[in-house]
N, C-alpha and C positions, 0 to 999 in steps of 0.2 A: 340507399346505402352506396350503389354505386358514384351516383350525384355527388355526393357528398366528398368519398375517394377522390374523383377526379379535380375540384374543389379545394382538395387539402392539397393535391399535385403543383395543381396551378399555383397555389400560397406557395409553397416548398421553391418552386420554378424565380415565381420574383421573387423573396425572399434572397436566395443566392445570387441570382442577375445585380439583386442590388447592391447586394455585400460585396463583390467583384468590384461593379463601378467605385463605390465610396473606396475601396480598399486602396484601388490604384491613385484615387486622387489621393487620401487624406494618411495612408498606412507609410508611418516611418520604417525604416529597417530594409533588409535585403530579399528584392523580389516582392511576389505574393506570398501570404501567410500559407502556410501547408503544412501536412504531418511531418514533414521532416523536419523542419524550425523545430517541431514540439518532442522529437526524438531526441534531437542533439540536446537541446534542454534535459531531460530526463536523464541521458545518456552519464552527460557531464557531472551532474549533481552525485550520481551512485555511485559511477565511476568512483570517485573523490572517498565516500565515504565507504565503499570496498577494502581501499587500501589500508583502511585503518582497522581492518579485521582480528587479524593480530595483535596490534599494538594495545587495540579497546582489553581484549580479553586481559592482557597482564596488567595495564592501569587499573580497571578493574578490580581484580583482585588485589593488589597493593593497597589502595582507596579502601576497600571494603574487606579484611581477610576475615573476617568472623560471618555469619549467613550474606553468602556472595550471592546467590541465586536469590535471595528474598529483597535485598538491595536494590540488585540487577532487574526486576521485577518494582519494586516502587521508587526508582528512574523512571522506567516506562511508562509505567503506571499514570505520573503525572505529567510527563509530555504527551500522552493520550487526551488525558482527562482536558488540559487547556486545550489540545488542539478540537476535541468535542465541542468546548463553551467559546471558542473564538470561532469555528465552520459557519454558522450563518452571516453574522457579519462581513466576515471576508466574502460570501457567497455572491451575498446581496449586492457590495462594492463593484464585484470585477461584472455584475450582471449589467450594473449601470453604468460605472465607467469605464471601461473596459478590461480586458484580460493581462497586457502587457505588462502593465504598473505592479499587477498581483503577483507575477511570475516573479517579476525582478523583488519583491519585497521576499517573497515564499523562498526563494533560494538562498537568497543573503541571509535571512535568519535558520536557515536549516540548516548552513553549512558554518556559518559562525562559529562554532564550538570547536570546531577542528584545531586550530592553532592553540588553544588551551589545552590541548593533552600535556603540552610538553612545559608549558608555562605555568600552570597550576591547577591538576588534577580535580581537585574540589572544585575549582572554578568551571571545570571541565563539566562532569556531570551537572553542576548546579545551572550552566547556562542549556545544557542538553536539556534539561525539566521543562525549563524557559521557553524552548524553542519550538515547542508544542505548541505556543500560540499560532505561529503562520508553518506549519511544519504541514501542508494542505498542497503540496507540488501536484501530488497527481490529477487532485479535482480541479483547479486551475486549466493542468494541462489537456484534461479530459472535457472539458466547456470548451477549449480554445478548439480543440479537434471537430466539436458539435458544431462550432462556428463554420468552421470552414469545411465541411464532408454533408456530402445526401447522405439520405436516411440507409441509404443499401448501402454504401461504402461504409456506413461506420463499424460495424463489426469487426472488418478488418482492420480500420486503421487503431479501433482498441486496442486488438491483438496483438499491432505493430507497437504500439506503444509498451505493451505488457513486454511481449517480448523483447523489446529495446531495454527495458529494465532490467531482464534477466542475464540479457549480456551483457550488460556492463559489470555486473557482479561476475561474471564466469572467467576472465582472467584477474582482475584489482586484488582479490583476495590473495592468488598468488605472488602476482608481481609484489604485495608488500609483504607477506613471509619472506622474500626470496630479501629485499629491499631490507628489512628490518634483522633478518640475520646476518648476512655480510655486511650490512652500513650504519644498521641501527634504527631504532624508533625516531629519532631526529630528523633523519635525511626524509621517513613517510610521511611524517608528519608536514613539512613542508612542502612535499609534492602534491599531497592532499588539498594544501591552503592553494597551490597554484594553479588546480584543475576547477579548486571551485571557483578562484578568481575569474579563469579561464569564462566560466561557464555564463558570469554575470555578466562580462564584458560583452559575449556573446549576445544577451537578452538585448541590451543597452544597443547593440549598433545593428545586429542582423535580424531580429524578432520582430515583423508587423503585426501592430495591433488586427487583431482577427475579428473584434466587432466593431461592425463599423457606425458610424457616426447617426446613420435614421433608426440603429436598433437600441439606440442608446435613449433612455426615456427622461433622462438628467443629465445636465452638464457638473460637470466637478463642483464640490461644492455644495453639491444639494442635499437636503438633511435624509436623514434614515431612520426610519422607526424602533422604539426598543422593541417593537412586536417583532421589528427584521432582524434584530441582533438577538432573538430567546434565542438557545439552544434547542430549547425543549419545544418551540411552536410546531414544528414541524410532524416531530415525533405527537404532537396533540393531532395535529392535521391528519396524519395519514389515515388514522382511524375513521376516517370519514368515505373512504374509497376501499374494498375491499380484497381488491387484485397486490393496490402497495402497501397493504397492511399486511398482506402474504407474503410478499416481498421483501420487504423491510424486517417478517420477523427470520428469515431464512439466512438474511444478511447477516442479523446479528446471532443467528445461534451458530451457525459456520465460520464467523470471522471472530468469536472470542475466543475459541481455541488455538487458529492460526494466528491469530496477533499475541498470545502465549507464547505460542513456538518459535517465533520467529526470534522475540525478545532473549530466549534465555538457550536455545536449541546450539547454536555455536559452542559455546559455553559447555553443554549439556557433553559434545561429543569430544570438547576436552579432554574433558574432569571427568564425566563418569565410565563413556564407553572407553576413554584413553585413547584417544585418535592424538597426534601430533599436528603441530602448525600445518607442517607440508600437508598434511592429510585431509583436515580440514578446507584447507585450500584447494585442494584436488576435487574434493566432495561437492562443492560450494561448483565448480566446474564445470563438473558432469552434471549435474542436477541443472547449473542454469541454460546447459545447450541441451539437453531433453525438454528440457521447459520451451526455451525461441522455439524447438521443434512442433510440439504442441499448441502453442499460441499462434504459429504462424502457418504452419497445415494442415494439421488433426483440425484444430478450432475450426477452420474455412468448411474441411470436409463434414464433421457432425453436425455443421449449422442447416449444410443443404440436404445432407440424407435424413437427420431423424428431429431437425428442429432445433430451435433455440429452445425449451422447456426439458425437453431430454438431455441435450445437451448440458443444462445447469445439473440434473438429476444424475447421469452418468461422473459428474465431476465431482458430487457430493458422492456420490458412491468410491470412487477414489480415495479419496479426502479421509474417510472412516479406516479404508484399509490400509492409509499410510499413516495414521496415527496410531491405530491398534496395533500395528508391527514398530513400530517407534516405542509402544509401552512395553510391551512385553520382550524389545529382542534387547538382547544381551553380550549379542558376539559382533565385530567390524561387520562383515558380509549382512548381516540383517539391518545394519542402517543402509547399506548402496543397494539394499534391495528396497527398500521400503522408498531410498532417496529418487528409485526410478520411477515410482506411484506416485511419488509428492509431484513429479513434473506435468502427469497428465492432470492431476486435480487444477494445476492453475488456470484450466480451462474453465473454469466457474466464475471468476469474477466477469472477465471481458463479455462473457454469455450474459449474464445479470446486469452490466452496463448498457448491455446493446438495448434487451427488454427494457429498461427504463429510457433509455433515450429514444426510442421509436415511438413511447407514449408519450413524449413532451412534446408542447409545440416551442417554435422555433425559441421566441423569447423568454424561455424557462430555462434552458439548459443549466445552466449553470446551478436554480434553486434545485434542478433534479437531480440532477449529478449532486449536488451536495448535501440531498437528503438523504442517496444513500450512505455519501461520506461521511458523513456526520452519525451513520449507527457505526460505521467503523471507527471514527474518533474516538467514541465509546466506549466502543470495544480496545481500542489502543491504550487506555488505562486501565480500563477491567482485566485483559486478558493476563498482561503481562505480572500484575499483582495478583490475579488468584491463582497462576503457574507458582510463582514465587511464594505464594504461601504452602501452596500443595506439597512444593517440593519439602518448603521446611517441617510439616507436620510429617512426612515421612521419612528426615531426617538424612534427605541426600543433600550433602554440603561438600564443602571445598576443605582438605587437609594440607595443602600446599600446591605449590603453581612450576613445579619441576617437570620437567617437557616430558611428555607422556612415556610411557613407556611400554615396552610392546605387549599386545593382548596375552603370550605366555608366558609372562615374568608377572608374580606375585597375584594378588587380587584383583577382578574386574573394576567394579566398582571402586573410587573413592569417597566412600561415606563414613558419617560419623558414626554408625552401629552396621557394620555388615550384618547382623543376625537378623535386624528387623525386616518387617514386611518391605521394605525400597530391596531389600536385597531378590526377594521373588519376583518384582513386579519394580524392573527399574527408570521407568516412565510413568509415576503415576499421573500427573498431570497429562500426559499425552491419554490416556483411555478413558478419563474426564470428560475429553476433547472430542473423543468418536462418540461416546455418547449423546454430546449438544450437538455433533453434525448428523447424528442418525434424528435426533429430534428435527434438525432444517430439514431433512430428507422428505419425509414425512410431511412437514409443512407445504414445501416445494411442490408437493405431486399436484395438492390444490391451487396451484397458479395456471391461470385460463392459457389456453396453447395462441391461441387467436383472440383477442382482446381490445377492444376500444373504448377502454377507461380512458379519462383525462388524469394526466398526473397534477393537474391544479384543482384536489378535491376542496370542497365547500368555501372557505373562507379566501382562497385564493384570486386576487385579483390579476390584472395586467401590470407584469412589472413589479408586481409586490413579489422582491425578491429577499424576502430574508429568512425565508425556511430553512434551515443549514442549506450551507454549500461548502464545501471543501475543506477537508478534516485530514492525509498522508499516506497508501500509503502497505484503497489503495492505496492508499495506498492506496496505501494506500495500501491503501494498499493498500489504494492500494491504496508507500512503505507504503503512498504514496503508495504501500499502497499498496501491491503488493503485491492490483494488486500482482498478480505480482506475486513470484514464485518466490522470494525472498523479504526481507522485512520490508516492509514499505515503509516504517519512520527509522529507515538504518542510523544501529548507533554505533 
């Protein structure tokens, strides 16, 4: 066993020595690749789509005033579902030809939709559906970090990344309430198209290719299998290894509720709890700097006192208690309480990336990072349409989009029957949610603390990279991911 450790060290050792040399000879862009390249990417994109927080919410409702939440829910629903059936493909591409061409395509179509809010709404949502094909920023970015980080550094630089997504949501949501009240949805709208511009120009001159040229197994050009393009090979595969088949189902029973939440929850503190834009914004704030908190020191510290497996465990334990107070609370003060649980839970995806990429070897990254993505792509059309049905079978809807008003004036909720059951229990969807995360909980306790499965179970070859790979969103989240304390496929 030892033999063997020292062995995989030595691979690990050339491996990177090699990626350096090739980098410097053949890497376009500024400098060496590194997690910062892959911040300012992450950064830029969210940023962009923060600012349209406000603006989304009332196009939104205008677009849709009759079941806004069920709408709002199969939008997402189907920018999920493609970015699901298009993750392996992409996966297998940036595995072989490298990461750079991915990012720059993953961003230009993620952020596409932005300038149609103002130019034609329908066009808006209906390219936003669309955009679920390469709507996969995080796992992209999450392989490009695998590329360039030893196996001890990546934990953090996960975390740096999670949390680089959280701040860039922690002021944009304000800056465009603030931007969209005094100047209007026009003026956000076009700040938005000029940070994402911002952000591609960026990939195109400052971004080196992070794989480098001997780990590439094909030159451009070289065909792919439709076994690399199933969606569903992957999800066949895992059941072949029984650490990722534990993995994988902990993924998708914890990440279909928070890709629910994330899709409709803005919205939610609207319209039901009667939070205002500013408040909203405020919310969106403090949650994502308790969140960089958590992702960038909590995370470091639980990793080294009680493990990465606890760690995933304590964050599902989280998870449960901020969704359970999300269904049941009723007054402002119990979402900012619940809002300060949601920041520690974000500790759970970067924990669950790190475990999958410590079992890959070097030239998987990419298929394993996007096998988990790809239960999330899944989940990024599931979640946000069984939210959106839930809500509607309990009949909390939208009666009109006049700027909230304050929790002591008139009724809490805005529903179509205050009498019914939504009126006791005004989250039902959110206790849905604790439910499937108490079931990952559970699942999770059975993943081996210390483990030397290969994550290329049975049918996996060298280089056969088309097991999903990168799905938003994380999210990823992560939305991209998500993940990412906010929506990882933000829309």
């Amino acid at each position: 066993m030892t033999g063997e450790k020292k062995k995989k060290k030595r691979l690990n050792r050339s491996i990177l020595l090699a990626k350096k040399i090739i980098i410097k000879d053949g890497g376009s862009g500024i400098g060496e690749p590194s997690v910062y390249h892959a911040v300012v990417v992450i950064f830029l994109e969210f940023f962009a789509w923060g600012l349209l927080t406000t603006p989304m919410l009332t196009v939104l409702h205008q677009t849709f005033p009759q079941h806004t939440f069920l709408m709002n829910g199969l939008i997402h629903g189907v920018k999920g579902l493609l970015s699901f059936l298009s993750a392996p493909l992409i996966g297998a591409l940036s595995d072989v030809w490298g990461r750079k061409s991915f990012l720059l395509l993953t961003v230009f179509f993620t952020c596409a939709p932005i300038p149609l809010m103002k130019i034609s709404p329908w066009w808006y949502f209906a390219v936003i559906s669309m955009s679920g094909v390469f709507a996969v920023t995080f796992s992209v970015i999450f392989a490009y970090v695998a590329d360039i980080t030893q196996e001890h550094e990546r934990i953090t630089a996960y975390g740096l990344v999670s949390a680089t997504f959280a701040a860039s949501l922690v002021t944009s949501p304000a800056i465009g309430a603030y931007l969209s009240q005094a100047y209007g949805d026009t003026l956000v709208v076009i700040l938005a198209t000029a940070i994402a511009l911002l952000d591609i120009c960026f990939i195109l001159v400052a971004v080196p290719e992070s794989l480098p040229e001997k780990m590439r197994p094909a030159s451009w050009g070289a065909p792919i299998s439709w076994e690399q393009a199933d969606p569903f090979a992957s999800l066949r595969k895992v059941g072949q290894d029984s650490t990722v088949l534990l993995i994988c189902i902990t993924v998708f029973l914890s990440y279909l509720p928070e890709a629910g939440q994330y899709s409709s929850f803005f919205l939610y503190l609207r319209q039901v709890i009667r939070f205002s834009s500013e408040t909203v914004a405020a919310f969106i704030a403090v949650v994502g700097i308790l969140s960089i908190v958590a992702q960038t020191v909590v995370l470091g510290i639980l990793m080294r006192s009680i493990g990465n497996k606890n760690t995933i465990l304590l964050g599902l334990g989280f998870q449960i208690l901020q969704l359970a107070w999300y269904g049941f609370g009723s007054q402002p003060w119990m979402m900012w309480a619940a809002g300060a649980v949601a920041a520690m839970s974000s500790i759970t995806f970067p924990a669950i990336s790190a475990i999958v990429s410590r079992n890959a070897d070097p030239d998987q990254q990419g298929v394993v990072q996007g096998m988990i993505t790809g239960i999330r792509g899944l989940c990024n059309g599931l979640g946000p349409a069984l939210y959106g049905f839930v809500f509607y079978l309990f009949h909390v809807e939208l009666n009109e989009m006049d700027p909230a008003e304050s929790p002591e004036k008139g009724s809490k909720p805005n529903m179509a029957n205050p009498t019914d059951e939504s009126a006791i229990i005004p989250g039902p969807p959110f206790l849905f949610g604790a439910c499937s995360v108490l079931l990952s909980l559970l699942v999770a306790l059975f993943i081996p603390e210390h483990n030397g499965v290969s994550m290329r179970p049975g049918g996996y070859k060298k280089h056969n990279n088309g097991a999903q790979s990168h799905g938003h969103g994380p999210q990823g989240g992560i939305c991209e991911g998500k993940e990412p304390l906010l929506e990882d496929s933000c829309v």
